[in-house]
N, C-alpha and C positions, 0 to 999 in steps of 0.2 A: 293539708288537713284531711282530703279525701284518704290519702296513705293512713294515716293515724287512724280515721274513721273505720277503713276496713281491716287493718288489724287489731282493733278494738272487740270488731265482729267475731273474726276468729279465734281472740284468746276466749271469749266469752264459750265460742263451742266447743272448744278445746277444755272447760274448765265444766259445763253442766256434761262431756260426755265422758270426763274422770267421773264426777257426782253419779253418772246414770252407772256405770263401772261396780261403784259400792254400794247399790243397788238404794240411793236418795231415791225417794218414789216417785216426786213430783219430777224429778231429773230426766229419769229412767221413762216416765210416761211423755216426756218432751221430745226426747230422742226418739223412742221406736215407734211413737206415733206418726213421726214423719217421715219412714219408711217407707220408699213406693209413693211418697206423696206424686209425683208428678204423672206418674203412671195413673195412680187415684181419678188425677183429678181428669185426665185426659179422657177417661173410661165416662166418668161421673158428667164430666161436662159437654161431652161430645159432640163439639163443635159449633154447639147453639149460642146466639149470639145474647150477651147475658146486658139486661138494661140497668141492675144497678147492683154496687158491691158495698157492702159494710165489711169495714175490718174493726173489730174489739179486742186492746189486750188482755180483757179478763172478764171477770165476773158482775166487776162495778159498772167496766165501761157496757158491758152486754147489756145492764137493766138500765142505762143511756139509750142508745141506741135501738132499744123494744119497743118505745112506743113510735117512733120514727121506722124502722120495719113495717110495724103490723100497719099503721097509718098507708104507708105506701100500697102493700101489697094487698090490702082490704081494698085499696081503691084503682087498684089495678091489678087482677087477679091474674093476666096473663102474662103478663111480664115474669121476665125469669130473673130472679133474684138466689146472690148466693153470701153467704155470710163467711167468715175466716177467724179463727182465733189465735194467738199467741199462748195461750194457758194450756194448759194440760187440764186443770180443773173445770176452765169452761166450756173448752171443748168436751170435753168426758161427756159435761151435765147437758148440755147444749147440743150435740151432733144430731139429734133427730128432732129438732126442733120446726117445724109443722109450716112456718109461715117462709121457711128457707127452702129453696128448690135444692138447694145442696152447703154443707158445710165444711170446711176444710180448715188444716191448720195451716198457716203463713209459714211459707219456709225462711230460712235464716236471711237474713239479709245482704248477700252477696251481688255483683254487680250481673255476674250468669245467671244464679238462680231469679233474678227479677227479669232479667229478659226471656228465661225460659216461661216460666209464668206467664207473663204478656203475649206471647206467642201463644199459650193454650186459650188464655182467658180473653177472650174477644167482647172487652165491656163497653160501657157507653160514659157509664158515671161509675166513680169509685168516692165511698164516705168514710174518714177516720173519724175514731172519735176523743173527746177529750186531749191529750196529748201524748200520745203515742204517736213520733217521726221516727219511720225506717226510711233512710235518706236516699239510698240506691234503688230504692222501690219508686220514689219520689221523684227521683230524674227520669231513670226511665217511664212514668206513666206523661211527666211534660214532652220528654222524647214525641212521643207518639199521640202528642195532643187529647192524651182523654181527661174528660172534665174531673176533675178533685176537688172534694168539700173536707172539712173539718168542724165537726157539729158536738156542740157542747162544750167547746173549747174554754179552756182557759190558759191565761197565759201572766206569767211572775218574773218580776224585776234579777232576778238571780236567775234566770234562764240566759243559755249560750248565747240566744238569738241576740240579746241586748247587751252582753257584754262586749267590750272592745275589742275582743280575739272574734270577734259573732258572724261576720262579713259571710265567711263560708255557710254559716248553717241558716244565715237571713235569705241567701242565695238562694238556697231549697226551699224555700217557703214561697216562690213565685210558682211553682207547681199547683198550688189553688187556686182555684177558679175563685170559691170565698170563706169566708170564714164568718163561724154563726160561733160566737161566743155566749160566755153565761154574764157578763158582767163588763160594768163603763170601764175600769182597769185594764179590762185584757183589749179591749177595743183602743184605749189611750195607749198602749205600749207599742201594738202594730204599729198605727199610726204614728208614731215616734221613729217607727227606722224606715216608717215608707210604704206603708201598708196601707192602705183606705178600702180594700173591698172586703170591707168587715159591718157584720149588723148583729145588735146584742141582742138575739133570740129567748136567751134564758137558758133554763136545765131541762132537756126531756126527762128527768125522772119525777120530774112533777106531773108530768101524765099518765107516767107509770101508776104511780100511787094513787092516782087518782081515781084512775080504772081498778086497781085492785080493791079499795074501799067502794067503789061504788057493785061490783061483783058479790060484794057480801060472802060471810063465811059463818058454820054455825058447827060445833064439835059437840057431843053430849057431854065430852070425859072435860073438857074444859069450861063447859057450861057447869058440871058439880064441885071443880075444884075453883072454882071465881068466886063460885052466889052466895051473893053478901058480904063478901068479904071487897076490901081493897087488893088490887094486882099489882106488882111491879113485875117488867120481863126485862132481863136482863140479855141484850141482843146482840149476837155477834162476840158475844164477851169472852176474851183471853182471860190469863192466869189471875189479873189481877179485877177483874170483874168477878170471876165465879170468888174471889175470895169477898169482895166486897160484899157480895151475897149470901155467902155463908156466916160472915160477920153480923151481918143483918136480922139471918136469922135464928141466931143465938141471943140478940137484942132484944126483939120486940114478938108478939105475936097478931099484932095489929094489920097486918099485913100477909097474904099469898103473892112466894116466888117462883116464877119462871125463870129460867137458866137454860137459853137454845146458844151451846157451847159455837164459835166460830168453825174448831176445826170437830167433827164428829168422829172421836176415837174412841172404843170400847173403854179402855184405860182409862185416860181424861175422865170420861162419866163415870165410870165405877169409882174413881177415885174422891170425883165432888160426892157421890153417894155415900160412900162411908165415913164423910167429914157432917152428915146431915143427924146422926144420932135417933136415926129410925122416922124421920120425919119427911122422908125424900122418897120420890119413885122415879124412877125411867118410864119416857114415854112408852118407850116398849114392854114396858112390863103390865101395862094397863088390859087387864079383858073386860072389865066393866068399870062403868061409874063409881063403883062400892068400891073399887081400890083406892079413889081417892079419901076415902075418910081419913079425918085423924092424919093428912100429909097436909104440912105448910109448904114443898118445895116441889117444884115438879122439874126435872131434867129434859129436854127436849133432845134425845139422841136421833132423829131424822133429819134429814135436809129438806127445803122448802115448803115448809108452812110456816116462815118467820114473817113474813109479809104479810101475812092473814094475821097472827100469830096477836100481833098490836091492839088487834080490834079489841083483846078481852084485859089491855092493858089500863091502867090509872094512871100510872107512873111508867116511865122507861129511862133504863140506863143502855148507853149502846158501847159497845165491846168497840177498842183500838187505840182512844185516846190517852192511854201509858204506854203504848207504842209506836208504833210509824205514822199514825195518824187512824180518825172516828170513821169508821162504817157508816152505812147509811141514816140518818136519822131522821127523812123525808119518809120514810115507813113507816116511823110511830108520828111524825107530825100531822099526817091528811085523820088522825082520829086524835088528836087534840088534844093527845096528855103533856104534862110534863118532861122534860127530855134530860136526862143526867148525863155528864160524859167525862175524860179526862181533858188533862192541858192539851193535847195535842190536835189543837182542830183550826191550826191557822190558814190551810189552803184551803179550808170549806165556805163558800158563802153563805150557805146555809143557816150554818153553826152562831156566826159573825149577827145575823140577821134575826135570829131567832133568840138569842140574848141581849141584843138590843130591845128587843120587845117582852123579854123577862120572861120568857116561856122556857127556853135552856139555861141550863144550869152548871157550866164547868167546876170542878170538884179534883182536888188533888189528895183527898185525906179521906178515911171515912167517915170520921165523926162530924167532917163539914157537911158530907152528904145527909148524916143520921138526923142533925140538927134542920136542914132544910126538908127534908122529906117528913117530920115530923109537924112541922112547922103547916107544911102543906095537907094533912093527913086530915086535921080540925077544922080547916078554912075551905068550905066548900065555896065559900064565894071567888075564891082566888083561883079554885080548880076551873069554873066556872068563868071568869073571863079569861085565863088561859087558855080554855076551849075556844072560846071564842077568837081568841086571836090569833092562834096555832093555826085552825082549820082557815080563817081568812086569808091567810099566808099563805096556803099551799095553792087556796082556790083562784086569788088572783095571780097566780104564775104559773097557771096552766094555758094548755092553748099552743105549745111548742112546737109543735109536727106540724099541727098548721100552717104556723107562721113561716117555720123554714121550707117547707115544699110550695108553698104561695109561690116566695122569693126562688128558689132554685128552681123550680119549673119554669120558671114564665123569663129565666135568664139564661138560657142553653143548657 
């Protein structure tokens, strides 16, 4: 299995460094980003002995693992902390990120490149998060005894670890020190092949959200295109969210839309703008308040103010769920509206928990949506204890950082 494992690795760079070749961007920024990495890091890290490491594959896992950062490094300001990304995009948005002593990308996962690594990075604790195993990274950090957590984890019946072939890749999971999952499931499956040093922490993006609603946010140019009216923001939203929006707003005028596209292409938005029939603006086209007159659609072509973005929401639909699976929706829930999304949201607890409680609303069609969001439009009583139970939800599952640095500090 290790054979197969690492030649798995290597078609994998063999195939993003054809993609970076034809100049794929995201390819192309994966490869030449890790250029000299070792060099980087030797320069970058020089020699100091580093107390704790977060690795994030991406964007999702990074706003995990924020409030567990800041948590630590607010309460111990000297310690040297360094952060790592596999993305190209979170590293991009992320490299000068303020609460990290330094940021780097994770190089490939080769059995060399992990001991060269170890050899530079003189750490103490190292934290993944959610589920991302790079398995040669994984022996060698048990190799050399440094402690390994896994925070926010979850873990699914259809994973390696529990199938019959799984022996080798349950093997590599003796590498953690412990595991702080989001839920009784992923805690019941360790425990199934032999696992007990697991405790169900919860999700740190619940204190993500939390802290950013309690930060408060206030915009003029949003403040005149809101008042009075009902908002829906349509967040994260791929192809088929901005259509369902644009559907929307050909339907009804009852209603102001936000549309903060997932991926930010000039294209992409010019293109939902010419689908709007003069009724749309780009945020960038905004120099005063007076541009919003007389617009029901606003385009949101910037990155990071979708998380603030909520507060001026009523309603929200979240972009992913007609494709690989729903973006965050712990970002519209800590403000306690409504939550729309597609089918695709069966690995989120969230999602599962929050339609049980009738606050989310999965939707495969639009007119199932037009119909419920109508439904809701008139019934202020109903928006009303959905506030109320939205925001209860987020509030008693906060507390996360806490709980795991409690237990990880006070256990080596």
């Amino acid at each position: 299995m290790q054979l197969l494992y690492d030649i798995g690795i290597k078609v994998f760079y063999f195939g993003i460094s054809i993609a970076a070749k034809f100049n794929v961007n995201k390819a192309k920024h994966w490869v030449n980003g890790r250029k000299g990495l070792f060099n980087n890091l030797e320069k970058g890290i020089d020699g100091r002995k580093i107390d704790i490491w977060f690795h994030c594959a991406s964007m999702g896992e990074f706003e995990q693992a924020r409030p567990l950062i800041e948590h630590y490094k607010s309460s111990n300001p000297d310690h040297f902390l360094i952060v790592s990304f596999f993305s190209p995009s979170a590293y991009m948005y992320h490299s000068n990120y303020s609460f990290a002593n330094y940021v780097f990308y994770l190089p490939l996962d080769t059995k060399n490149n992990a001991k060269r690594l170890l050899d530079i990075l003189n750490v103490e604790r190292v934290v993944f998060v959610k589920y991302e195993f790079w398995f040669n990274l994984l022996s060698e950090l048990e190799n050399r005894n440094i402690h390994v957590y896994l925070v926010s984890g979850i873990f699914r019946k259809s994973q390696q670890f529990f199938k019959f072939y799984g022996k080798w890749f349950r093997n590599k999971l003796t590498a953690f020190d412990h595991f702080y999952v989001q839920n009784k499931t992923s805690k019941e499956l360790l425990n199934s092949v032999g696992f007990y040093n697991v405790m169900v922490s919860g999700d740190s993006r619940f204190d993500r959200v939390s802290k950013i609603e309690k930060d408060g946010f206030k915009n003029a140019a949003l403040d005149a295109f809101c008042q009075n009216s009902k908002t829906i923001v349509f967040g994260s939203a791929w192809s088929k969210e901005s259509e369902f929006a644009i559907q929307l707003l050909n339907a009804t005028d009852k209603v102001k839309i936000i549309i903060a596209p997932h991926e930010i292409d000039p294209k992409i938005c010019n293109e939902l703008l010419s689908k709007t029939q003069g009724r749309g603006i780009l945020w960038s086209n905004i120099d005063t308040p007076s541009d919003l007159m007389h617009k029901q659609l606003l385009i949101i072509d910037t990155i990071g103010i979708l998380a603030r973005l909520y507060r001026y929401a009523d309603f929200a639909f979240i972009g992913g769920g007609f494709g690989n699976g729903i973006h965050n929706i712990l970002e519209a829930a800590v403000y306690g509206c409504p939550i729309f999304f597609g089918k695709n949201f069966s690995f989120f607890q969230e999602a599962h928990d929050l339609i049980a409680q009738k606050s989310a609303f999965p939707v495969e069609e639009f007119q199932k949506f037009k119909i419920l969001l109508d439904r809701m439009l008139d019934d202020n009583k109903e928006l009303q204890r959905i506030k109320k139970s939205t925001t209860h939800y987020v509030m008693e599952n906060t507390g996360v950082a806490h709980r795991i640095f409690s237990h990880m500090l006070g256990h080596g």
